[in-house]
C-alpha positions as CSV (number, residue, x, y, z in Angstrom):
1,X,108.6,96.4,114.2
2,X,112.2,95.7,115.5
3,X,114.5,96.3,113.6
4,X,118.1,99.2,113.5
5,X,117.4,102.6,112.9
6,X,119.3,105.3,111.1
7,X,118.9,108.9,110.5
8,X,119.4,111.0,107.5
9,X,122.3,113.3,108.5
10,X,123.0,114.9,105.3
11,X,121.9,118.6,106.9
12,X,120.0,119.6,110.0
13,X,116.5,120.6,111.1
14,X,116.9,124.1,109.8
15,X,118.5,123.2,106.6
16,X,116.5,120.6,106.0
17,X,113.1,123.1,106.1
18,X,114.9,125.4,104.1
19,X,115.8,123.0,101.8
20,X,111.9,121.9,101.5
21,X,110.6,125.2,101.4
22,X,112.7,126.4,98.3
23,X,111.7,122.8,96.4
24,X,107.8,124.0,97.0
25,X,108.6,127.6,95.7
26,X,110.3,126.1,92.8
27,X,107.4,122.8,91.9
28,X,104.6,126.6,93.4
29,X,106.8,128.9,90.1
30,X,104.4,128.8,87.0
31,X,101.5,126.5,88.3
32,X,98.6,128.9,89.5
33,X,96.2,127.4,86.9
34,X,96.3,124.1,88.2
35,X,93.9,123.1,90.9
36,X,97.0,121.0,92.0
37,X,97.7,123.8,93.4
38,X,94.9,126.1,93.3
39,X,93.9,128.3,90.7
40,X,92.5,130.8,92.2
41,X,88.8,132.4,91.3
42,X,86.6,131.8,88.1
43,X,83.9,134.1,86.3
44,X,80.6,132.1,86.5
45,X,77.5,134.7,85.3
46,X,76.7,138.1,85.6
47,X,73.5,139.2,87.3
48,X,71.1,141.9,88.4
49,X,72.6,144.1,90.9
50,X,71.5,144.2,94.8
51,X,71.6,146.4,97.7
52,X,75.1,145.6,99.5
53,X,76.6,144.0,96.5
54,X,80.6,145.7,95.9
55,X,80.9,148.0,93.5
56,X,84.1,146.9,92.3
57,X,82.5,144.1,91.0
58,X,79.6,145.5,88.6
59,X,80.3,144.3,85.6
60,X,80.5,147.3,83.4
61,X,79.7,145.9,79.5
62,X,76.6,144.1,80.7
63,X,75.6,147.0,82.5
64,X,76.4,149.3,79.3
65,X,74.3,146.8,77.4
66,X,71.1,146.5,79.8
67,X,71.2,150.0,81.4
68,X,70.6,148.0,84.6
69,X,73.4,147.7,86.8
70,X,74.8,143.9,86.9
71,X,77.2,142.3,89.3
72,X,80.0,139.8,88.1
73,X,79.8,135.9,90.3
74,X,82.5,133.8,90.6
75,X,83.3,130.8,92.3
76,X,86.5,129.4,93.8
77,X,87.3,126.2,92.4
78,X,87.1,122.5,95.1
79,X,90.8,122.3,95.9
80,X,91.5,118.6,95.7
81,X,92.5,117.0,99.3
82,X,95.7,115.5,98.6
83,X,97.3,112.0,99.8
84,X,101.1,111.6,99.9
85,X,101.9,107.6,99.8
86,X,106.1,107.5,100.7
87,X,107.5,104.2,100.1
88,X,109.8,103.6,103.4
89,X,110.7,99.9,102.6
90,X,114.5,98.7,102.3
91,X,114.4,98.9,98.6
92,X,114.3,102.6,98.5
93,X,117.5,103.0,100.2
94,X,119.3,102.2,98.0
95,X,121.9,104.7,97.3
96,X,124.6,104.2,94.6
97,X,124.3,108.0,93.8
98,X,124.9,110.9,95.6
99,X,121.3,110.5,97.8
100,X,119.2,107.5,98.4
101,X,115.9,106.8,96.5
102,X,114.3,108.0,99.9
103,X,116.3,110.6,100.6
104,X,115.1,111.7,97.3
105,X,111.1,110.7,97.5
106,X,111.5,112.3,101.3
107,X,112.4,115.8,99.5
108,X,109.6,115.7,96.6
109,X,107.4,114.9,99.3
110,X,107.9,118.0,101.5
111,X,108.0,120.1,98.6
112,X,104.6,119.0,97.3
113,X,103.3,119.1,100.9
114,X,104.1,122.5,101.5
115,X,103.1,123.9,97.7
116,X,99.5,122.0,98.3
117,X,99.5,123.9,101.6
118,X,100.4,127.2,99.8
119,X,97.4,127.0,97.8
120,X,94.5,125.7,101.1
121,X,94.7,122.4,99.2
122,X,94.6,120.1,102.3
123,X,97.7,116.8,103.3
124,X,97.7,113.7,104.0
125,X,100.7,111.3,104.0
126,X,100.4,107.5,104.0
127,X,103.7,105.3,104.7
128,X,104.0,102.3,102.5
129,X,106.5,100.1,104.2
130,X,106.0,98.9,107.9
131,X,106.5,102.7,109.4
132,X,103.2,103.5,110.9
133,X,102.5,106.6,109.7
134,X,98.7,107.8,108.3
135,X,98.3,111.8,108.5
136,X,94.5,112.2,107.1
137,X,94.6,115.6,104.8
138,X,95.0,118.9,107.2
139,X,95.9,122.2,106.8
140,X,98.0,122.2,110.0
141,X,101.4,123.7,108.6
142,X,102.8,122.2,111.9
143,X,101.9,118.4,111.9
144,X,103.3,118.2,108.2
145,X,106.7,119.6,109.3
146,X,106.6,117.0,112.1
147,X,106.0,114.0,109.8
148,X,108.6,115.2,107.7
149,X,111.3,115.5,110.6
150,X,109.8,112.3,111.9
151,X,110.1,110.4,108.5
152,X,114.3,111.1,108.5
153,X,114.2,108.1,110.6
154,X,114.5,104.9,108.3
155,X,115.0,101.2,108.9
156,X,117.0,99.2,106.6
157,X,114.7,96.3,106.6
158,X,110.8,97.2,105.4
159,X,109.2,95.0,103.0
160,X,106.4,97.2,100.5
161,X,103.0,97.5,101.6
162,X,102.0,99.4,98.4
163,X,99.1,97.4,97.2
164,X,98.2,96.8,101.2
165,X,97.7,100.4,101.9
166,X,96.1,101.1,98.5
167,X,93.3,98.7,99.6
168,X,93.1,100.1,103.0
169,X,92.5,103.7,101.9
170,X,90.2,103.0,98.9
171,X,86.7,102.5,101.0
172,X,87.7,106.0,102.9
173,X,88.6,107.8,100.0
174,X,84.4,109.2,99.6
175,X,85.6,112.2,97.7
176,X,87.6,113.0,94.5
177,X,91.4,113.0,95.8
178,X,94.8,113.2,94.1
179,X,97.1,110.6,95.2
180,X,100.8,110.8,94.7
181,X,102.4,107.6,95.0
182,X,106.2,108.3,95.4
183,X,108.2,104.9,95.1
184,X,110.3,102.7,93.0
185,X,107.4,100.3,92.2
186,X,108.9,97.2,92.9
187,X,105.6,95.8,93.5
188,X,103.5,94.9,90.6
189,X,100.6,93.7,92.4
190,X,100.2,97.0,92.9
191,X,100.1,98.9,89.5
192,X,96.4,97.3,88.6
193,X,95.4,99.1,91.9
194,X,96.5,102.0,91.3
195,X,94.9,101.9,87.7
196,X,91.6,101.2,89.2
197,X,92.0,104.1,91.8
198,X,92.7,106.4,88.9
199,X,89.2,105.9,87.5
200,X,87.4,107.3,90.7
201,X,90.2,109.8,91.8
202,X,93.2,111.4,90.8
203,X,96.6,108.8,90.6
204,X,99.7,110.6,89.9
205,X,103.1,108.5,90.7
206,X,106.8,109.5,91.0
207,X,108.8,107.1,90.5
208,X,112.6,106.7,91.9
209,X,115.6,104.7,90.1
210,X,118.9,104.4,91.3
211,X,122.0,103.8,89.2
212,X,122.4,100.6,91.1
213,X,119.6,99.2,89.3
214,X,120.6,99.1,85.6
215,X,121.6,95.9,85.7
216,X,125.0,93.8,84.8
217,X,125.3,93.6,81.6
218,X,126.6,89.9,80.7
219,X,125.8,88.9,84.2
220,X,124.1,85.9,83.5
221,X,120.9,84.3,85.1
222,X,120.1,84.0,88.8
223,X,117.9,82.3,91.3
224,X,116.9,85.2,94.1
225,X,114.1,86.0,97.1
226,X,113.0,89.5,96.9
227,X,113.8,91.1,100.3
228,X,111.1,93.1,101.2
229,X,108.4,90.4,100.0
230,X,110.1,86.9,100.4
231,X,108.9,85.9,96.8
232,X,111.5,83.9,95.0
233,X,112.3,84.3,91.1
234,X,114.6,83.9,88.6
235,X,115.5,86.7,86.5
236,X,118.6,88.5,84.6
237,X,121.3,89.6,87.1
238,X,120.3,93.1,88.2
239,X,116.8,93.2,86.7
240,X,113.5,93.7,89.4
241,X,110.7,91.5,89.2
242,X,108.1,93.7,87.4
243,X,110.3,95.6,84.1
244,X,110.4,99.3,83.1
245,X,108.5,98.4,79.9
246,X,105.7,96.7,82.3
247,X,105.7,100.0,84.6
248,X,105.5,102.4,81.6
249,X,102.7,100.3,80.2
250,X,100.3,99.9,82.5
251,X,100.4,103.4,84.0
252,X,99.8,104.2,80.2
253,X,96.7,101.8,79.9
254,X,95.3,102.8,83.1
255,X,95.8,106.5,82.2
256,X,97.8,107.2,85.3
257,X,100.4,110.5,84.8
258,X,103.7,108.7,85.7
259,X,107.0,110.2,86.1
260,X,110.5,108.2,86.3
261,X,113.2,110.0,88.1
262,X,116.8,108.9,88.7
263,X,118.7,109.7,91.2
264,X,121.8,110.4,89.9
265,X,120.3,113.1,87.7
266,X,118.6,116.5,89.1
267,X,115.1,116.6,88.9
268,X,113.7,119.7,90.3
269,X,112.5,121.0,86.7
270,X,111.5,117.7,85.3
271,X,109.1,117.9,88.6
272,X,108.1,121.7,87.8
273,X,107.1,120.7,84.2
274,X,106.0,117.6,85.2
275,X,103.3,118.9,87.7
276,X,102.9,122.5,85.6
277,X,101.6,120.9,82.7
278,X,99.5,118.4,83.5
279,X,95.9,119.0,82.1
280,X,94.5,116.0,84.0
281,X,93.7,118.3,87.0
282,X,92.1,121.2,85.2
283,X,89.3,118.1,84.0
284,X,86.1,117.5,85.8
285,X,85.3,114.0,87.3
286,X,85.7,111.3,84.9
């Protein structure tokens, strides 16, 4: 796609990765029992003892109790593979506070990146604007950082491909998968997609807000296209197509864990608790 091309300039290469890394220490801090981000290994059974078996783990009361030596089992728990879908289109760069909606969504998204990484969970990322950009799930610490540098290049004028890419990923999605959807969901054609996704997988989405977007209050009524779709409406000055209320809902319905950020507000531990608490991803399939 043609179109002008800017770059984030706000700090360099190396600040930038620092900046990353300490954002996935911080969401990493406190988590260790979710399989978010790995929780480690799990006692399963105890059984009869064999030749070669480690010593360290006999497990003494049953042995005690039998007066035949027994050996603990555990298993690690399936670390989900995990999809990262950044909305790149022109709506996101919007920018009234001190950083862009996209400056924003590009930070969460490198520090949930590398704190997947940290714990072997394998990541993807998915753009959903008109950047081409599909990373299936690796461990390669190397290609994520590369996607991350690459993604500092924006264009002004991408229309959403949310419920596009959503469609294209479903039929290739075979096992369970946590999606993070990071956007400011100014598509609702999309939210019934991601409710459905949520039934077979794991939908979490981040959503961005600027201060821009609160509307003028006594602003009237106006007739306007949407930019990044070309679908006219009429609406309240300063008011987007599909309402908070309408968001809120529907990722409530559809059980989706939704999480609306502004960006004129810091975030980092409403993303740590956000992510630390949720009991969704200690569950077994649905």
């Amino acid at each position: 796609m043609q179109g002008y091309i800017e770059q984030l300039e706000t700090m360099d290469t190396r600040l930038f990765a620092i900046a990353v890394r300490r954002l996935a220490d911080s969401l990493s801090y406190g988590t260790d029992r979710s399989p978010f981000l790995g929780s480690g290994v799990e006692y399963v059974q105890s059984r009869p003892y064999q030749l070669g078996d480690p010593v360290r783990q006999l497990d003494w009361k049953v042995t005690a109790r039998t007066r035949k030596p027994h050996i603990k089992e555990f298993e690690t728990p399936k670390r989900l593979p995990c999809y990262l879908l950044l909305d790149t289109s022109a709506s996101m760069m919007i920018g009234a506070a001190k950083k862009s909606k996209y400056e924003t969504a590009l930070f969460i998204a490198g520090g949930l990146a590398l704190a997947c990484l940290d714990r072997v969970s394998p990541v993807g990322v998915l753009g959903v604007g008109e950047t081409d950009l599909h990373v299936r799930p690796t461990l390669g610490r190397d290609q994520v950082l590369q996607w991350l540098l690459k993604l500092r290049r924006y264009r002004m004028n991408e229309r959403t491909t949310l419920s596009e890419r959503l469609r294209e990923l479903q039929p290739g999605l075979l096992n369970r998968t946590l999606l993070i959807i990071i956007s400011d969901l100014h598509e609702p054609e999309a939210l019934p997609l991601i409710r459905q996704l949520n039934q077979r997988h794991e939908c979490v989405v981040v959503q961005l807000r600027d201060p821009a977007e609160d509307g003028l209050a006594h602003a009237g009524v106006i007739r306007g296209q949407e930019a990044e779709t070309g679908v006219e409406f009429v609406a309240a000055a300063g008011q987007p197509r599909v309402s908070q209320e309408q968001i809120e809902r529907d990722m409530r319905r559809g059980g989706v864990d939704h999480l609306l950020l502004r960006t004129d507000q810091t975030y980092v531990h409403l993303l740590r608790h956000f992510f630390g608490s949720r009991g969704i991803f200690s569950k077994g399939a649905r």
